[in-house]
C-alpha positions, 0 to 999 in steps of 0.5 A, spaced: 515 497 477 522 498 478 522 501 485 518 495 487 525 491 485 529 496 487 527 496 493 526 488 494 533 488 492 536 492 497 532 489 503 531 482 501 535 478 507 535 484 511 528 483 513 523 479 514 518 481 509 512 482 515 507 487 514 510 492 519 517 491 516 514 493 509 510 498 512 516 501 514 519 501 507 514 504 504 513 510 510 520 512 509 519 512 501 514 516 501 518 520 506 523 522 501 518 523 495 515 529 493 508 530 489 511 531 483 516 524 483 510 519 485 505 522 480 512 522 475 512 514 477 504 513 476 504 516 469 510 511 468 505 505 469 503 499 465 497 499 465 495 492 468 499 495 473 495 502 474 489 497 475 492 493 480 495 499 483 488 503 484 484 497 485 489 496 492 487 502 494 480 502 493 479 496 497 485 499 503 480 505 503 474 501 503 476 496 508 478 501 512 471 505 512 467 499 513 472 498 519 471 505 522 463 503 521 464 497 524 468 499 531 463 505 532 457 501 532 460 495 535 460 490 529 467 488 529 466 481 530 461 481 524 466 484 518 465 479 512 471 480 507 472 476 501 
């Protein structure tokens, strides 16, 4: 995705590359874009990129209920992930 290049260019050197800084960078993207600008760059992936794009995100999502789950019910010692 050429955002992606884009803004490992503009930061290479600069940062670390630790989640918190990449967490940082893509806040602040997403900050700056409207609805219709990130559906605009959705529609423009390869496929490849789209399954891996939605892939990520249902394994985010689904980590994060099983967390919720687990903390609620004190299991967080217990999480197996693959």
């Amino acid at each position: 995705m050429k955002l992606v290049d884009e803004l490992f260019e503009i930061y290479r050197g600069r940062l670390q590359g630790t989640e918190e800084d990449l967490d940082m960078i893509t806040l602040t993207v997403l900050e700056q874009l409207s609805q219709k600008e990130i559906l605009g760059m959705i529609k423009e992936l390869k496929e490849e990129e789209l399954a891996y794009f939605f892939r990520l995100y249902l394994f985010e999502a689904l980590k994060q209920k099983f967390d919720t789950i687990d903390t609620d019910h004190g299991f967080a010692d217990k999480r197996l992930y693959h």
